[in-house]
C-alpha positions in Angstrom: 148.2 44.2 72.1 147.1 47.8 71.5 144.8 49.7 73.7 143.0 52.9 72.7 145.3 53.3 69.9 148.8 52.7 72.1 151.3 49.8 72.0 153.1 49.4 74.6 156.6 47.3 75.1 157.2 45.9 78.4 161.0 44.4 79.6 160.9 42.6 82.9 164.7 41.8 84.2 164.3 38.6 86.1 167.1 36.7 88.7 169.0 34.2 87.1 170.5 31.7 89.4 173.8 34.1 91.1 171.5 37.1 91.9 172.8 38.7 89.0 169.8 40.7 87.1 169.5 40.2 83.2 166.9 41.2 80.5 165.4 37.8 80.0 161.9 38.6 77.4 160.5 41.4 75.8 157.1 41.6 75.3 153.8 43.4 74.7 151.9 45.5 77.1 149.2 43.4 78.3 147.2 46.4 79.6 143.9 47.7 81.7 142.2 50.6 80.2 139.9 52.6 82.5 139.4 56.3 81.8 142.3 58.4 81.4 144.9 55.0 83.0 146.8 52.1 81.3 147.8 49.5 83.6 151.0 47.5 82.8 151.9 44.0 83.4 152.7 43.4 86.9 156.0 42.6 87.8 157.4 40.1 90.5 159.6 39.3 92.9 161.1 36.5 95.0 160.3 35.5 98.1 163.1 36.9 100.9 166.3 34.4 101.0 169.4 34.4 102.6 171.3 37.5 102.4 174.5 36.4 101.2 176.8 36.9 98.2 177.1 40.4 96.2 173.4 41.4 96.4 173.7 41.4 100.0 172.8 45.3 101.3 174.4 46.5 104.5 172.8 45.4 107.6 172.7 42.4 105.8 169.3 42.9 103.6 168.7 41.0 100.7 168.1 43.4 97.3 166.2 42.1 94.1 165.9 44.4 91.3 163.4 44.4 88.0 163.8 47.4 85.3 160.9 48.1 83.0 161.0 49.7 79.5 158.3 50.9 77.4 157.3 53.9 74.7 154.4 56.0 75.1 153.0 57.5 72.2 151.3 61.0 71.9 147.5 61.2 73.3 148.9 58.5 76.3 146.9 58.0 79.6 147.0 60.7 81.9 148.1 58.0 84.2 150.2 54.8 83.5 149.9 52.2 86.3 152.7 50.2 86.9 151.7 47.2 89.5 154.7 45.3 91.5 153.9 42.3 93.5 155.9 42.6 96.8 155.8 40.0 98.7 156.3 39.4 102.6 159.4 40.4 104.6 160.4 44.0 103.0 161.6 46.6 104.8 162.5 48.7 101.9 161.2 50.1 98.5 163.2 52.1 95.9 162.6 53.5 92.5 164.6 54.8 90.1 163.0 55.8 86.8 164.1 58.0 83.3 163.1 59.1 80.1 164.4 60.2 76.7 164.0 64.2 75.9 163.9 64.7 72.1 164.2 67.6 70.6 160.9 68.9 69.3 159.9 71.9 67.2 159.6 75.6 69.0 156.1 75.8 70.3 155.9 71.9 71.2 155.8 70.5 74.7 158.6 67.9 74.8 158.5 65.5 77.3 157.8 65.8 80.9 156.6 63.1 83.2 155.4 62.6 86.8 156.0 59.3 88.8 154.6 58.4 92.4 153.2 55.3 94.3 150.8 54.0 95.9 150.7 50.7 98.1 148.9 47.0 98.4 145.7 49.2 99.6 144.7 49.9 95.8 144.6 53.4 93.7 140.9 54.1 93.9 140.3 57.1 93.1 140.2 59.1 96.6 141.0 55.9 98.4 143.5 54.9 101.2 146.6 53.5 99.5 148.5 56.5 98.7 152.1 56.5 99.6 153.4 59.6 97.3 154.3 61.5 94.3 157.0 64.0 93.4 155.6 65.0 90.4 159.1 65.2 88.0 161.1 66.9 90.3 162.8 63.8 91.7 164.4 60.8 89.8 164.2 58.9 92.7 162.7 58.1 95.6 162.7 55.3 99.0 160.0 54.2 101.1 160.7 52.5 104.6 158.9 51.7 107.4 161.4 54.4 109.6 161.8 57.3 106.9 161.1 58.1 103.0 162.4 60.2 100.7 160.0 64.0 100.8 156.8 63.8 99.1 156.5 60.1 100.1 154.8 58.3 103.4 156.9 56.4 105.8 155.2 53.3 106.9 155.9 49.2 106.5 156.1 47.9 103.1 153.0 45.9 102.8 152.9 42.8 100.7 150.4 42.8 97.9 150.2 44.8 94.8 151.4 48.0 94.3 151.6 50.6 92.2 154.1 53.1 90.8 152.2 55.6 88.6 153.6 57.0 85.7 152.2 60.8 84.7 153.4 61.9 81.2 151.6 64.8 80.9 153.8 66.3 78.1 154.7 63.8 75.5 156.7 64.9 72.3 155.6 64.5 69.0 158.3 61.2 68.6 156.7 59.9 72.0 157.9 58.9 75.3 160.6 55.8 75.8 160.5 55.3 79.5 162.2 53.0 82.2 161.7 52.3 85.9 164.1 50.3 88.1 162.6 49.1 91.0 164.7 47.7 94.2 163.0 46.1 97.0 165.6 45.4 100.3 164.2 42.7 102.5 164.2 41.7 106.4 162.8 43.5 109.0 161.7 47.5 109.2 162.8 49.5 111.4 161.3 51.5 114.3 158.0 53.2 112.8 158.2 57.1 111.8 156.5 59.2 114.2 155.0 62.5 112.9 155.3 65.6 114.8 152.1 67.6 113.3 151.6 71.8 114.1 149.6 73.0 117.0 146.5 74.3 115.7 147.0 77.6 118.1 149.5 80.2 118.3 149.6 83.1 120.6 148.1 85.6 118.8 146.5 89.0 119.7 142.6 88.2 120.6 140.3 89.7 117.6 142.8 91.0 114.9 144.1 91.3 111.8 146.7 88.1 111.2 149.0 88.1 107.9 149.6 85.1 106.0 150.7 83.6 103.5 148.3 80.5 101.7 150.4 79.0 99.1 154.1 77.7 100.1 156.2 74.9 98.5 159.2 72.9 99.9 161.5 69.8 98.9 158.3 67.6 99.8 157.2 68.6 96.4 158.8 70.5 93.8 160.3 73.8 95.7 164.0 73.6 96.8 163.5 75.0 100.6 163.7 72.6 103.4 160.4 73.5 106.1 162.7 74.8 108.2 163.8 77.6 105.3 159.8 78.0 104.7 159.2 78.7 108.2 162.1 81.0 108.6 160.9 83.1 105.5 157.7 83.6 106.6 159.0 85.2 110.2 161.1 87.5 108.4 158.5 88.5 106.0 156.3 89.6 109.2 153.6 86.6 108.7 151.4 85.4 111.9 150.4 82.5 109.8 151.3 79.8 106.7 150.3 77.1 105.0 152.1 74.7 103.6 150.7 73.6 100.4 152.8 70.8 98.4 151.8 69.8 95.4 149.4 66.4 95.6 151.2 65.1 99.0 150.6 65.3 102.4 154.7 64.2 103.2 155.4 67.5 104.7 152.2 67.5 107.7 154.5 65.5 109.8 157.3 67.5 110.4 156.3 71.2 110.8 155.7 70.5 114.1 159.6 71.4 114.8 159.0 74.6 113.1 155.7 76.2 114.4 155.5 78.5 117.8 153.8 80.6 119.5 154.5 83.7 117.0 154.1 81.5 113.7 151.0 79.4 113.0 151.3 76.7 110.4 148.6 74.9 109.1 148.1 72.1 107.0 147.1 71.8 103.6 148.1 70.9 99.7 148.6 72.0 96.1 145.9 69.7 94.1 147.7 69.7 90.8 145.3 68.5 87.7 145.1 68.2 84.3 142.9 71.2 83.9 143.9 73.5 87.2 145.5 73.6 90.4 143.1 74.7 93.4 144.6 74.6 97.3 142.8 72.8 99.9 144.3 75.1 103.0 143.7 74.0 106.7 143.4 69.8 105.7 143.5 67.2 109.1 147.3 66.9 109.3 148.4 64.2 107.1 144.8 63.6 105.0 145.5 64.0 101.2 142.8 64.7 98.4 143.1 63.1 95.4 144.2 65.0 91.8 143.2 61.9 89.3 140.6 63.8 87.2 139.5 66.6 84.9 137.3 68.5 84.5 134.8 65.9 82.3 135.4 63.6 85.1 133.2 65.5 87.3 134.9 65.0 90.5 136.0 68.2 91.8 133.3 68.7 93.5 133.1 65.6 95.4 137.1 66.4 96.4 135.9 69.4 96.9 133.3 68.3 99.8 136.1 66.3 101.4 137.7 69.4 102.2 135.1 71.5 103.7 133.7 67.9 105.6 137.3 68.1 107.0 137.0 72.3 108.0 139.1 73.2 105.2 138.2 75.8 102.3 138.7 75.7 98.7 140.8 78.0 96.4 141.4 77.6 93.2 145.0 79.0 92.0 146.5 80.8 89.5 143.6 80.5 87.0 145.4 82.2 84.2 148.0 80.7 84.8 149.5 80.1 80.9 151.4 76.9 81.9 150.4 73.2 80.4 147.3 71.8 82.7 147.9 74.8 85.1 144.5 77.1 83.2 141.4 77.0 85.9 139.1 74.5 83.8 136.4 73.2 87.1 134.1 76.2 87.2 134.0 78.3 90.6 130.3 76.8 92.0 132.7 74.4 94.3 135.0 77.4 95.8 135.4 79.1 98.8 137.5 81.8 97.7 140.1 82.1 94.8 143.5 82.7 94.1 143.1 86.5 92.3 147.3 87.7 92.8 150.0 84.8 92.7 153.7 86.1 93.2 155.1 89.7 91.8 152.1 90.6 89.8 152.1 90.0 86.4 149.0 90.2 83.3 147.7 86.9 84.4 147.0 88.3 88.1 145.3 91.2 85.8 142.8 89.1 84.6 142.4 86.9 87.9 141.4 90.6 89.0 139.0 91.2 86.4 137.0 87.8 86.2 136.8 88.2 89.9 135.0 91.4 89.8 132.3 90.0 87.7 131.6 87.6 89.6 130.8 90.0 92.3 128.3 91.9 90.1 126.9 89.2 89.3 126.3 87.4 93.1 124.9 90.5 93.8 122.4 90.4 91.0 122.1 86.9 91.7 122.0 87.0 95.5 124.0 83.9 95.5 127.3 83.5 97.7 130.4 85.8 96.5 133.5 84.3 96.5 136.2 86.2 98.3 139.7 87.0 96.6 142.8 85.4 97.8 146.6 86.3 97.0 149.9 84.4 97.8 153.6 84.0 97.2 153.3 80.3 95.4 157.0 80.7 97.1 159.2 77.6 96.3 163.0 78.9 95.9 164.9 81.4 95.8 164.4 84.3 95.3 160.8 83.7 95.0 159.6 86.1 97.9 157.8 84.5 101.1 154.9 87.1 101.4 154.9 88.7 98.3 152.1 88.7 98.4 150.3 87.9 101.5 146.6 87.8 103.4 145.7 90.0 106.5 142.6 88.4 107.7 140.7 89.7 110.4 139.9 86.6 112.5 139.1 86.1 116.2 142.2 84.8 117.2 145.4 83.2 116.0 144.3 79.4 115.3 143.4 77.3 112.1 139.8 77.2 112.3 139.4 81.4 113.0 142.0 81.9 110.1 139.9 79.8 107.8 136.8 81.5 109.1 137.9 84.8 108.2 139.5 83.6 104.7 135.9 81.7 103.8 134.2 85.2 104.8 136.4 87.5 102.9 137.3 89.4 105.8 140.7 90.0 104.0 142.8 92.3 102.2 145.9 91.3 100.1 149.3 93.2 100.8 153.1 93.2 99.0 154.4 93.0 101.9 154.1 93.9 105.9 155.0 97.1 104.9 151.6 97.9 103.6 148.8 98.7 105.7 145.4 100.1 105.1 141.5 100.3 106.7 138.7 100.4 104.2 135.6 101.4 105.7 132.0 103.0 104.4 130.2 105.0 106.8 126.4 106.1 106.0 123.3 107.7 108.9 126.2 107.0 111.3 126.4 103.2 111.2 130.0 101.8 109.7 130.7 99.0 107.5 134.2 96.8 107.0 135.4 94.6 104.6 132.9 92.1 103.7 130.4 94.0 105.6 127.4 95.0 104.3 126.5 98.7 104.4 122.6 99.6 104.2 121.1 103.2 103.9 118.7 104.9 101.8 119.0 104.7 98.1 119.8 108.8 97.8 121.6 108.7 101.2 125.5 109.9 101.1 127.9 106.9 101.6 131.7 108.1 102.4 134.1 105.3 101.2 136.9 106.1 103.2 140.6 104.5 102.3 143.4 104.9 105.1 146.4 103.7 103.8 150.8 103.8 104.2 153.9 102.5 102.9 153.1 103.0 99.2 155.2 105.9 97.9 153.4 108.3 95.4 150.8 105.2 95.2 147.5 105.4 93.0 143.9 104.6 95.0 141.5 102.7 92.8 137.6 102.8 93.8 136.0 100.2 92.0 132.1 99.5 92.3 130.2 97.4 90.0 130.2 100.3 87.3 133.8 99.9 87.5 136.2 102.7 88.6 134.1 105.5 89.9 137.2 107.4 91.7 141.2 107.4 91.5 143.6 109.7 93.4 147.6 110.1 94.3 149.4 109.1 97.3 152.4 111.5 98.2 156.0 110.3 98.0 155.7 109.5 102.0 153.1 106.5 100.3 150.6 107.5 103.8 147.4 109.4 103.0 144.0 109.0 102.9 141.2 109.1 100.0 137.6 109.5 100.7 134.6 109.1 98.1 130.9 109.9 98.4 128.6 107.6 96.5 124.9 106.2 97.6 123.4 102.7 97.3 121.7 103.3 94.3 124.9 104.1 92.5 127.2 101.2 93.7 126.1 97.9 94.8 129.6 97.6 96.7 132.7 99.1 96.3 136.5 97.9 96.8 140.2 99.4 96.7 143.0 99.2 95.2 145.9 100.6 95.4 148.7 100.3 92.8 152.4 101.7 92.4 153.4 104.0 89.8 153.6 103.0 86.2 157.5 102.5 84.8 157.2 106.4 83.7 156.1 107.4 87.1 152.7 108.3 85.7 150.0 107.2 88.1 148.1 105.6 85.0 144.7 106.0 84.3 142.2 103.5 84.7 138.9 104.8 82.1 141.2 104.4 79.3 142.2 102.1 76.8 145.5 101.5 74.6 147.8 99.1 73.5 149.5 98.4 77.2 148.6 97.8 80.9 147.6 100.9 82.1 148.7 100.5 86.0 151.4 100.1 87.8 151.6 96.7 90.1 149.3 96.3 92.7 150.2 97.0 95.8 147.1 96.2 97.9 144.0 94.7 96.9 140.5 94.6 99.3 137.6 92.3 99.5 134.3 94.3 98.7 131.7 96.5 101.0 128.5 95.9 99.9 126.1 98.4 99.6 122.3 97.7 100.3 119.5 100.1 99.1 116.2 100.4 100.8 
């Protein structure tokens, strides 16, 4: 039968009498459809026999295997549900699955799909039975109740339904043909995994400015560093603080505990990968996972979104320019808590992160409405992406999850290259002093100094940007150490912030009230949250 305009075939390989596993029918999909999902027919298993003869696994645990082949046609389900009835006495689960890559025309996504599971306890949307997803970077994967492959849960292999989910988010023009191979290994699991989470504390320095990093990926998703790699990076990059932010699982929360101390804090989070954006949820309960099943016309983000902040975590949407498929911010920024403005070496899409950023800021003040602070991270996952580059410094009251989050959600930040860069951005006015994210309030004709104190960006170019847009720009010498200092008053600039950028490939400084046919700066260097300036 065909369902919202795709037909689906469906091979189940059944036991025959020896073990031995054969395709006995095909047949047609006999599917759900719910929203954006297809669900397959379910495929079964025997009950656990004796483990005898060539099926026989070492340690003596019986295997049964099914395959499944079908074709999925252009304009598929987001989601393609794949339920397998497992019944009692498993101790293991394995899938193996694989599809055909034809070649298609230049300019057309070929195909490209996700697979991940989820257990007897259902796949409601947000619900409890998640047990992993690697996205397509594995071909593979093994859950038992002692260990499982990264990206997926360790736990007993419940019976009842479950379900491997299918993601073809690119399909080709010819369509997708598909197969999974599922193995379950029965008899009894083995002694149950036990976590080892982060502290939520580190040393730390009292009240001060902490670096970190906000966006990290290992092998528990689709980067190619172990944690201990991650952890290592960030040490030598000069961070106080990471989060580890794997894309839609929360595999890796149990095993950075190995890997924090008391000069690295590591906290706990995800890479929510959707059709129409990724955002992170930083600082998330060790092991809790939010739910990517939805775009934008679903409506859900903000209830995801609320899950996060319930839990003490803060929102960030990343990479909103981002030109790859379903990477593109789609969600709207009401739900954030800040946003990812600079992702990795800076490149035009950071550019224009920058610039939608800075409207929003005009327009919060106009509105009086919340601002939304800027963000900027590695998005490290292999090398030689660079741990760091760039990075947060966050002035927060000590060295601990919830007082790194505090200052992130307040925009007490400023984004750096690298530990090598260092500034203080201050406006001073009738002798009272404001910082980042401070709000400065004098006299509408009263003098306000801006004052920039900055080092280690040689023959660098200071940017003073107000909600007129750049109202000052000056040189750094080749030592990169100097300070700039601007007068302006309330009535002329309802806040201001810095930037500071390296030289252009010519060496020129560039020049920021003109226009042509190229980017006129250099890369950024360093990039402030806002003063606000208040009028009476």
């Amino acid at each position: 039968m065909c369902l919202d305009g795709h037909c689906e075939r469906h091979a189940a390989a059944l036991p025959d009498d020896d073990g031995a596993h054969t395709l006995d029918r095909r047949r047609l999909l006999m599917a759900a459809a719910t929203g954006a999902a297809l669900t397959l027919v379910p495929v079964s298993f025997p009950r656990a026999r004796a483990a005898t003869g060539p099926a026989a696994a070492p340690g003596g645990g019986e295997e049964a295997s099914r395959t499944v082949t079908g074709h999925l046609e252009t304009g598929a389900a987001d989601f393609v549900y794949l339920p397998v009835e497992v019944p009692k006495g498993v101790q293991k689960i394995a899938v193996e699955y694989s599809y055909d890559r034809p070649a298609v025309p230049a300019g057309t996504p070929g195909n490209s799909c996700d697979i991940g599971v989820f257990d007897q306890r259902g796949v409601k949307l947000g619900g409890k039975g998640f047990r992993g997803w690697s996205g397509g970077f594995r071909t593979s994967f093994e859950i038992s109740a002692a260990e499982a492959t990264p990206g997926y849960l360790p736990g007993p292999i419940g019976a009842g339904t479950w379900n491997i989910v299918l993601g073809p988010y690119q399909v080709a023009p010819q369509g997708m043909d598909y197969q999974v191979k599922i193995t379950l290994t029965y008899g009894r699991g083995g002694a149950p995994f036990t976590p080892n989470y982060p502290p939520t504390r580190a040393k730390g320095r009292g009240r001060a400015w902490y670096r970190g990093d906000g966006h990290l990926h290992t092998v528990h998703s689709d980067g190619r560093r172990l944690p201990s790699e991650v952890a290592a990076g960030a040490r030598a990059a000069g961070l106080d603080f990471m989060v580890s932010t794997d894309h839609n699982t929360s595999s890796s929360h149990s095993v950075w505990g190995e890997f924090a101390g008391d000069d690295l804090l590591i906290i706990t989070g995800e890479e929510v990968t959707t059709r129409n954006g990724h955002w992170l949820a930083l600082g998330l309960p060790a092991g809790e996972w939010v739910d990517w099943r939805y775009r934008s016309r679903d409506d859900d983000f903000g209830r995801f979104a609320r899950q996060v902040r319930r839990s003490g975590g803060v929102v960030v949407p990343a990479h909103p320019y981002c030109p790859y498929v379903a990477c593109q911010w789609k969600f709207g920024y009401d739900d954030a808590d800040a946003v990812e403005v600079w992702n990795g070496p800076w490149t035009y899409d950071d550019e224009s992160a920058v610039d939608t950023w800075d409207a929003r800021l005009g327009e919060a003040v106009r509105s009086g409405k919340g601002w939304l602070p800027a963000m900027g991270n590695s998005d490290a996952h292999s090398e030689p992406q660079v741990i760091g580059l760039p990075h947060n410094v966050v002035y927060a009251d000590e060295l601990s999850t919830g007082a790194v989050l505090d200052g992130i959600r307040a925009g007490r930040s400023w984004i750096a290259e690298s530990s090598a860069v260092n500034l203080a951005f201050t406006a001073t006015a009738g002798g009272r002093k404001a910082g980042i994210a401070d709000t400065l309030t004098a006299k509408a004709d009263a003098p306000v100094d801006v004052r920039l104190e900055v080092s280690g960006v040689p023959n660098g170019t200071v940017r003073f940007i107000t909600d007129e847009g750049q109202m000052h720009q000056e040189s750094l010498p080749a030592s990169g150490t100097g300070t700039v200092v601007w007068r302006t008053t309330t009535s002329l600039a309802a806040y201001v912030r810095a930037e500071v950028r390296h030289p252009m490939a010519d060496g020129g400084p560039g020049k920021g009230n003109t226009m042509g046919p190229s980017l006129v700066w250099g890369p950024m260097a360093a990039l402030t949250n806002p003063i606000f300036l208040n009028r009476t």
